[in-house]
BALOBA-1460 file (C-alpha; in Angstrom, 3 decimals):
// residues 239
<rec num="1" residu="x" x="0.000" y="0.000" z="0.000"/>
<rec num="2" residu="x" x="1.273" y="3.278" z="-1.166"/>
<rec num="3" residu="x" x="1.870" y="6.415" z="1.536"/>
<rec num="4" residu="x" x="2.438" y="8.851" z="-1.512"/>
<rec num="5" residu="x" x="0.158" y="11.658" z="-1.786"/>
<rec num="6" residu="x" x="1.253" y="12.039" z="-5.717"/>
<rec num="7" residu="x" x="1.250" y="7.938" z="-6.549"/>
<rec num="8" residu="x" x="-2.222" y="7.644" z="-5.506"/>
<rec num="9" residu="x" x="-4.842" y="6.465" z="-8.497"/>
<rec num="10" residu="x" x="-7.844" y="7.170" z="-6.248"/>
<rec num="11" residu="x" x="-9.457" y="10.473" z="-7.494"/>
<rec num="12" residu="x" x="-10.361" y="12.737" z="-3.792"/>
<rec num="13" residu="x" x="-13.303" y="14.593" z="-4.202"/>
<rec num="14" residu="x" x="-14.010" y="17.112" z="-1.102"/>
<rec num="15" residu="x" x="-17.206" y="16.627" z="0.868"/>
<rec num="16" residu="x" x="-18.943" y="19.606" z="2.559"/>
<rec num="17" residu="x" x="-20.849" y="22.359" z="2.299"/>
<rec num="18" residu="x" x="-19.145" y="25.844" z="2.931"/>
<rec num="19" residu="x" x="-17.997" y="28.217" z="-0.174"/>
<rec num="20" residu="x" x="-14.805" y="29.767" z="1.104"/>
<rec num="21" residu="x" x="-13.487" y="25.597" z="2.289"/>
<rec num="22" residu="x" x="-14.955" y="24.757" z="-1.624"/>
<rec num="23" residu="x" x="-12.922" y="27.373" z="-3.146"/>
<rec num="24" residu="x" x="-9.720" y="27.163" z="-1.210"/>
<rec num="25" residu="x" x="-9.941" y="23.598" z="-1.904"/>
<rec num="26" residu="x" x="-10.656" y="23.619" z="-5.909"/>
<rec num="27" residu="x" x="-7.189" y="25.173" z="-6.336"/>
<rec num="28" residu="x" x="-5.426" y="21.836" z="-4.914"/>
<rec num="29" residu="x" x="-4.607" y="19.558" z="-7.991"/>
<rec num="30" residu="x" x="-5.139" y="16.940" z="-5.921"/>
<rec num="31" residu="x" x="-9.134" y="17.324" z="-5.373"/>
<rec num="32" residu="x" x="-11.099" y="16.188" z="-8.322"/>
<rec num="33" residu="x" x="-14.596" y="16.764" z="-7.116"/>
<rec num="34" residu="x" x="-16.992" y="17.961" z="-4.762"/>
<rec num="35" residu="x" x="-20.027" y="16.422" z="-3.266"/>
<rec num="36" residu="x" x="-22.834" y="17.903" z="-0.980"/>
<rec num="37" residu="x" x="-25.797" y="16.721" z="1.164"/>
<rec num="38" residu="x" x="-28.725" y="17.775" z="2.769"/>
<rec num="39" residu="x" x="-27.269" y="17.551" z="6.391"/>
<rec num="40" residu="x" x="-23.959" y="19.010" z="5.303"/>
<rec num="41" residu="x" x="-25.762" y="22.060" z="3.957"/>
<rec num="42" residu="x" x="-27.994" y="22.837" z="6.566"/>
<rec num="43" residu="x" x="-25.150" y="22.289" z="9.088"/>
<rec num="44" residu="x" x="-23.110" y="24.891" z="6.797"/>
<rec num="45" residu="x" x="-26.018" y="27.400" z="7.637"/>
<rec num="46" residu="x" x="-27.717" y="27.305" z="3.905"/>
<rec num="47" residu="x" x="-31.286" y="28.446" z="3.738"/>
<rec num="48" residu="x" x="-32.004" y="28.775" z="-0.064"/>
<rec num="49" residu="x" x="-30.556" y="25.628" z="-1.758"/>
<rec num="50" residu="x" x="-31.322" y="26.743" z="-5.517"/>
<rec num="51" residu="x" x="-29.246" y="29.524" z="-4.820"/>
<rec num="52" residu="x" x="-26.240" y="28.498" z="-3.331"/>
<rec num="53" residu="x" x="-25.831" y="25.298" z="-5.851"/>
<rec num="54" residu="x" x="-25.887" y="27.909" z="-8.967"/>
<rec num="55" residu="x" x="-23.602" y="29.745" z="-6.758"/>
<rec num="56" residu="x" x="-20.849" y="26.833" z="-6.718"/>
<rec num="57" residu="x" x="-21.611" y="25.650" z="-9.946"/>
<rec num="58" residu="x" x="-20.785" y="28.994" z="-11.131"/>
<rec num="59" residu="x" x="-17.701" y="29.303" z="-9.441"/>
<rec num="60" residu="x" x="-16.507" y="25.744" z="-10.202"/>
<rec num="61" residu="x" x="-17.650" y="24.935" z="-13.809"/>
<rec num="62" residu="x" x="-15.195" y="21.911" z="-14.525"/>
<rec num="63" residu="x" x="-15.289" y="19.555" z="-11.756"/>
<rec num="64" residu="x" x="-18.193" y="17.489" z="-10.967"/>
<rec num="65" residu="x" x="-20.157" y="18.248" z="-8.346"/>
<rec num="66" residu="x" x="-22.874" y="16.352" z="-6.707"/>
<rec num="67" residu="x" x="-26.475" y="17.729" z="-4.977"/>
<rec num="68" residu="x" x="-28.961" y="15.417" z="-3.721"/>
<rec num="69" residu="x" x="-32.594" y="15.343" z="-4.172"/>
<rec num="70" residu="x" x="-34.644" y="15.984" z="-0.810"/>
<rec num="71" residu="x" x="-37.851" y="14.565" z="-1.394"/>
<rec num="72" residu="x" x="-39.483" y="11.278" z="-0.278"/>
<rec num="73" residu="x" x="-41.836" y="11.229" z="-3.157"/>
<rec num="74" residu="x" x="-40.258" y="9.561" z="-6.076"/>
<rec num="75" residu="x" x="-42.641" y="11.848" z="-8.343"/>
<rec num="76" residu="x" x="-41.220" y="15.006" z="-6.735"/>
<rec num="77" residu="x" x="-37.781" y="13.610" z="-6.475"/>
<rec num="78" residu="x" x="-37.666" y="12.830" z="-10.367"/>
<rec num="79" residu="x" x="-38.658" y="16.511" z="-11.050"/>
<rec num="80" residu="x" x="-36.215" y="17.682" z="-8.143"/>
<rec num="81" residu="x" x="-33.457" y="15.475" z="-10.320"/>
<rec num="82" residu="x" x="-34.321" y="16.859" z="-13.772"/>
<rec num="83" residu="x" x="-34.168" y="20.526" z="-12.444"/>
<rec num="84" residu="x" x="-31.055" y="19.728" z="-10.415"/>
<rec num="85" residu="x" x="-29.395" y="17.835" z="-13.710"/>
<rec num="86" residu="x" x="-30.453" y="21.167" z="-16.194"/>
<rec num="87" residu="x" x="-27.821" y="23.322" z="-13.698"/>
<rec num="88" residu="x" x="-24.355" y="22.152" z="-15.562"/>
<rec num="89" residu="x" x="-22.638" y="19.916" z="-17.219"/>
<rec num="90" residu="x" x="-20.720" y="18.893" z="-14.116"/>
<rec num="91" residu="x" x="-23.817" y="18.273" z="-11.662"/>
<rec num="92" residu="x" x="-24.317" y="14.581" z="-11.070"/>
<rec num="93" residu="x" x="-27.737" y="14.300" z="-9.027"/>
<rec num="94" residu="x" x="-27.558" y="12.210" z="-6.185"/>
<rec num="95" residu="x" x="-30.761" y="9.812" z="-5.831"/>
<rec num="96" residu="x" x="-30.807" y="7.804" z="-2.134"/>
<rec num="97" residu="x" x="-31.185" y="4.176" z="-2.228"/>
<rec num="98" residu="x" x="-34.530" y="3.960" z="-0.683"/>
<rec num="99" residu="x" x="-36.800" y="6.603" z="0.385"/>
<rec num="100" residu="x" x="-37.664" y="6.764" z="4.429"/>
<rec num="101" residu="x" x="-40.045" y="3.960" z="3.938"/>
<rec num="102" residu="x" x="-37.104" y="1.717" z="2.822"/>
<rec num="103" residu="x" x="-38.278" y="1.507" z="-0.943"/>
<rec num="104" residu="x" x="-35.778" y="0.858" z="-3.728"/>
<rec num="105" residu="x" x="-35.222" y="4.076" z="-6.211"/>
<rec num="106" residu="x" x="-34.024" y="1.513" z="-8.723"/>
<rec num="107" residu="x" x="-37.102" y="1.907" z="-10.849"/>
<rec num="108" residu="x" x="-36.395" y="6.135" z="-10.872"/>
<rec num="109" residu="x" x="-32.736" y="5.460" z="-10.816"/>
<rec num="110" residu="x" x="-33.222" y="3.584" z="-14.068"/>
<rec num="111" residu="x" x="-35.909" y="5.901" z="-15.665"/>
<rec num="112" residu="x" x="-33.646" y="8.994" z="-14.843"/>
<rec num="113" residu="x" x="-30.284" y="7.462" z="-16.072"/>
<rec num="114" residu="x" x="-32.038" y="5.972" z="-19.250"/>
<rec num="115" residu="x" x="-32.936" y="9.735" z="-20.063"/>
<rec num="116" residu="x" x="-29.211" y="10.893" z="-20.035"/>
<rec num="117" residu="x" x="-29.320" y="12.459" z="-16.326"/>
<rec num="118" residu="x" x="-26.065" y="11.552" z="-14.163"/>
<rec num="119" residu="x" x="-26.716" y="9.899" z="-11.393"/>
<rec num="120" residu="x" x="-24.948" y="9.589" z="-7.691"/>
<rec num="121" residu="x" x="-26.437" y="7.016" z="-6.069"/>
<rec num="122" residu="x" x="-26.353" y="7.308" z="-1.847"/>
<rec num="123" residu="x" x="-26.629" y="5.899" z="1.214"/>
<rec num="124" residu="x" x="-25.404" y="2.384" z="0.151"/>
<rec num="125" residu="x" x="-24.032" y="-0.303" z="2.687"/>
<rec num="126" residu="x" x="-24.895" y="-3.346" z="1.289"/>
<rec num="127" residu="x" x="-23.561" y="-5.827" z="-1.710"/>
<rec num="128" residu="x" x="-27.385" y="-6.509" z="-2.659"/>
<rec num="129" residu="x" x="-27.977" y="-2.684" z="-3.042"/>
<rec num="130" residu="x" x="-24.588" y="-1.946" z="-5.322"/>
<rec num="131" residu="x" x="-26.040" y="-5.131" z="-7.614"/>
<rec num="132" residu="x" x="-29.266" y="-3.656" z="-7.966"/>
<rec num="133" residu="x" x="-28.228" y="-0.013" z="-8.816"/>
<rec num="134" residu="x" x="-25.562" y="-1.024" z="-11.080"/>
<rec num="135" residu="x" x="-27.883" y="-3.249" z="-13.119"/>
<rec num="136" residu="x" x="-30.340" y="-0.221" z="-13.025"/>
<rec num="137" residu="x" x="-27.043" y="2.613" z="-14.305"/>
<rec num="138" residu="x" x="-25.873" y="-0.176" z="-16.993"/>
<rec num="139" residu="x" x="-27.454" y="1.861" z="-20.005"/>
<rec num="140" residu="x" x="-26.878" y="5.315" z="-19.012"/>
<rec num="141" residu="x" x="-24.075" y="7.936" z="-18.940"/>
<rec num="142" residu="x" x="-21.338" y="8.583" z="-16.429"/>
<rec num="143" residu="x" x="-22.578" y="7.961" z="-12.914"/>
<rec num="144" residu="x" x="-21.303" y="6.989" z="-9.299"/>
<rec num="145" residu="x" x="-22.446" y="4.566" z="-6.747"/>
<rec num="146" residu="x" x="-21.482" y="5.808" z="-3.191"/>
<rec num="147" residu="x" x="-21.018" y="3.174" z="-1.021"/>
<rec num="148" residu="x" x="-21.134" y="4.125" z="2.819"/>
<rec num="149" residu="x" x="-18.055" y="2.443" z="3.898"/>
<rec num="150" residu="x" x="-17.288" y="4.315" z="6.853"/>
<rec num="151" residu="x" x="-20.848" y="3.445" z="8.492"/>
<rec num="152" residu="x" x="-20.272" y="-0.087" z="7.068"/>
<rec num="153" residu="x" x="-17.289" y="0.270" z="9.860"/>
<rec num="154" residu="x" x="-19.118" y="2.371" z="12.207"/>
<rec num="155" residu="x" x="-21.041" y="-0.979" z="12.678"/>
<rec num="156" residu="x" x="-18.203" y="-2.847" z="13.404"/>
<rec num="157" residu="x" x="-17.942" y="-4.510" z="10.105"/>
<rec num="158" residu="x" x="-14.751" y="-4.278" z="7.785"/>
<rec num="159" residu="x" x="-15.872" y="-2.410" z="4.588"/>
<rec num="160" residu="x" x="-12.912" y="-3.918" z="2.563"/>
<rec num="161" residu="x" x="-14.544" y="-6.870" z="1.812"/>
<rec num="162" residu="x" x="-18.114" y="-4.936" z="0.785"/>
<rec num="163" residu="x" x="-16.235" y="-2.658" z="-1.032"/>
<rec num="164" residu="x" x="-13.825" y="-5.023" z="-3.166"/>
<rec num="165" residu="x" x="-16.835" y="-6.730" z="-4.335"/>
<rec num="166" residu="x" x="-18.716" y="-3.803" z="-5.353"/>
<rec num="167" residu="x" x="-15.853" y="-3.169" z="-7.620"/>
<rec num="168" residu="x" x="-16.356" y="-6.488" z="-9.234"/>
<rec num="169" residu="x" x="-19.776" y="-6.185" z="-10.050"/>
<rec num="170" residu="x" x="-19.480" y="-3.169" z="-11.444"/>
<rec num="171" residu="x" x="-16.589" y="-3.874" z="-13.774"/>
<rec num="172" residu="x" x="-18.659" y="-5.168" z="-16.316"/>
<rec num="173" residu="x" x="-20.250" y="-1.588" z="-16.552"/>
<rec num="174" residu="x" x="-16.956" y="0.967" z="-17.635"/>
<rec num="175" residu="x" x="-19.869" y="4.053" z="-17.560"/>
<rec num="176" residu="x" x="-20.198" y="3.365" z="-13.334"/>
<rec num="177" residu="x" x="-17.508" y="4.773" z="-10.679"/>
<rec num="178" residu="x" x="-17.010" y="3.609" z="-6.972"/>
<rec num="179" residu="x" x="-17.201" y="6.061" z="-4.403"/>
<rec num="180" residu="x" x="-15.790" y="5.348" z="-0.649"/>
<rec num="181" residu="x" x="-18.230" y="7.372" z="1.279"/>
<rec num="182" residu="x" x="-18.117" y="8.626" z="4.520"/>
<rec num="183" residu="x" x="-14.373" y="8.072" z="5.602"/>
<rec num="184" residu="x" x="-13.594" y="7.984" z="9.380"/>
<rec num="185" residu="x" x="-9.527" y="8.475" z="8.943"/>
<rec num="186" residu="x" x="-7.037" y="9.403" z="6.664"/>
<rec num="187" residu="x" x="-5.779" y="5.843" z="6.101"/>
<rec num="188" residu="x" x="-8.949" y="4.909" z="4.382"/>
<rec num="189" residu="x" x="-7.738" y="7.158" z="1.324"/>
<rec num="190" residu="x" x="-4.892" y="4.351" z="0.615"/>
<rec num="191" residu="x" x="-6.769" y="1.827" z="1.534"/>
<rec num="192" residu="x" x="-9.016" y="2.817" z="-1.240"/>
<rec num="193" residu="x" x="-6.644" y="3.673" z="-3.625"/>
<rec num="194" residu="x" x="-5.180" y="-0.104" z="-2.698"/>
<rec num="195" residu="x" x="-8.473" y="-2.233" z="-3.931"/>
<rec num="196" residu="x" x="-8.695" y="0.195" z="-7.113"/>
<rec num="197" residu="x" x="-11.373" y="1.908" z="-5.707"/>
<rec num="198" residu="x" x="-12.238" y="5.172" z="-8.534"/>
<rec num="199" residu="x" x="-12.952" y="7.759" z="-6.181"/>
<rec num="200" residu="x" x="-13.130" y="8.617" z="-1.974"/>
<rec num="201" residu="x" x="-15.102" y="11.513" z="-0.895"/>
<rec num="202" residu="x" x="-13.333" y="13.233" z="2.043"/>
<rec num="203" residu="x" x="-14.697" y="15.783" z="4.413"/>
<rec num="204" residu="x" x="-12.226" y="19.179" z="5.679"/>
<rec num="205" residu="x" x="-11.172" y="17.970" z="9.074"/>
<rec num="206" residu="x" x="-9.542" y="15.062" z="7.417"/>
<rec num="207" residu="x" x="-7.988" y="16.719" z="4.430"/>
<rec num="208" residu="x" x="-6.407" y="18.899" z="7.248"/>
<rec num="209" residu="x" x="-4.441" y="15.816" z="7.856"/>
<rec num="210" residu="x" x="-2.919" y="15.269" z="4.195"/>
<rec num="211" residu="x" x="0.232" y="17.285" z="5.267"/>
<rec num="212" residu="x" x="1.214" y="14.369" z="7.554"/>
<rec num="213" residu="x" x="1.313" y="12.106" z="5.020"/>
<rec num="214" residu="x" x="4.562" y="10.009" z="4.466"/>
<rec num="215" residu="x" x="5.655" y="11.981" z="8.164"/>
<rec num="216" residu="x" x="8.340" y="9.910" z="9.884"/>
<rec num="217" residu="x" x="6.889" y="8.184" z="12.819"/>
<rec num="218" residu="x" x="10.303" y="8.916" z="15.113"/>
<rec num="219" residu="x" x="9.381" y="12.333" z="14.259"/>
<rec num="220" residu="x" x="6.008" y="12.315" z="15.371"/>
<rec num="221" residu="x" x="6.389" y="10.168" z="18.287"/>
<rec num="222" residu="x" x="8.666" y="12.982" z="19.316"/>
<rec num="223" residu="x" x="6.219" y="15.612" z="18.825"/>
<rec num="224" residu="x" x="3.881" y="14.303" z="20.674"/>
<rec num="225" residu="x" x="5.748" y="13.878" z="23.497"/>
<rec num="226" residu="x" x="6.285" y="17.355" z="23.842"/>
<rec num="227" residu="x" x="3.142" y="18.215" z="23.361"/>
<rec num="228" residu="x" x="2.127" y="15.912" z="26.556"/>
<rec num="229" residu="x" x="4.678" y="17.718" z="27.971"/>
<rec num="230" residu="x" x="3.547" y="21.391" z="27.077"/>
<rec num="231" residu="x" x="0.042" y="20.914" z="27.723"/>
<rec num="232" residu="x" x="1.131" y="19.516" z="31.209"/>
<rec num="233" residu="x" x="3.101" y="22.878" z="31.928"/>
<rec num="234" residu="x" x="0.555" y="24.481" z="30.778"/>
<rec num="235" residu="x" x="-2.244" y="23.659" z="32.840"/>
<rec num="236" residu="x" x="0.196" y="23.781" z="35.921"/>
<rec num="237" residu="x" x="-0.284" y="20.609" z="36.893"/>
<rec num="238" residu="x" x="1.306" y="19.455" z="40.069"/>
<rec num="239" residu="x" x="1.668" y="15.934" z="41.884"/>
């Protein structure tokens, strides 16, 4: 497994929600993308969602970038997709799994892709799921299957396994892309790039953490010593 920032094949694309991170971010060649959410934009303090998604778009016209659809309704979320897709070129529409009710959006994930509208499909943590969705992307343009690995962990589970199969069954299909979604730590980036996974979406506080990539360990157990040691002084501890 590589620890190279610059030999890595696994394409980043930032996760989150705030312009000024988005911007200061799109002039790093090493982010390829951007996706969004629901709960990362309200947590980012957006009230009018039209308006800040021309607003990116506008400001980053040659990267994808993915917005979800909100409603439960597939007939609402279809037209929520087809006015999302008409934003840019770029915009990949991200359709959940299931609605609330735990019903499969295969039949509007098919419909929609079938039309020409590129697809993100979210909130998946199962092997069943990726077969289903892939089979239901096979005839349409570029899309992405976002795989939850990081909950898949959160659960105690190892996500390598889920996630190397995915990757199978969607080789037959060269218009579908992996994504590693929701990564707990910065090792996950290599250990996506490792299984030949196509893409990792990574939120701020862990991009933060890219400069300590390749660090020497000697180095860093050093450092952290002394901060121990600070922090102790600091606080004036005494025994």
């Amino acid at each position: 497994m590589t620890t190279s920032l610059e030999r890595l094949k696994v394409r980043i694309f930032a996760d989150g929600a705030n312009k000024a991170d988005m911007m200061a971010l799109y002039q790093q060649p090493w982010i390829s993308g951007f996706t969004t959410n629901p709960t990362l934009m309200r947590k980012a303090g957006i009230t009018d969602y039209e308006a800040f998604a021309k607003n990116v778009i506008s400001a980053i016209p040659d990267l994808p970038i993915s917005f979800e659809v909100f409603s439960d309704d597939f007939v609402e979320m279809k037209r929520q997709a087809l006015t999302i897709s008409t934003w840019g070129e770029n915009i990949y529409v991200k359709i959940p799994v299931t609605n609330t009710l735990g019903v499969s959006s295969c039949a509007l994930i098919r419909e929609l892709s079938g039309s020409g509208v590129k697809l993100n499909v979210t909130a998946l943590m199962t092997v069943s799921q990726v077969r289903e969705v892939a089979d239901a992307l096979q005839k349409g343009p570029a899309s992405y299957i976002s795989v939850f690995a990081g909950r898949i962990a959160d659960t105690g589970r190892d996500p390598l396994p889920i996630m190397t199969e995915a990757l199978e069954i969607m080789r037959p299909y060269p218009n579908e892309q992996l994504i590693w979604a929701s990564p707990r730590e910065l090792l996950n980036i290599f250990q996506a790039d490792a299984i030949g996974c196509h893409i990792i979406t990574v939120t701020n506080d862990i991009l933060q953490k890219l400069s300590g990539v390749g660090k020497d360990l000697s180095q860093f157990s050093l450092e952290t010593v002394r901060m121990f040691r600070e922090d102790a002084v600091a606080a004036g501890f005494v025994l």
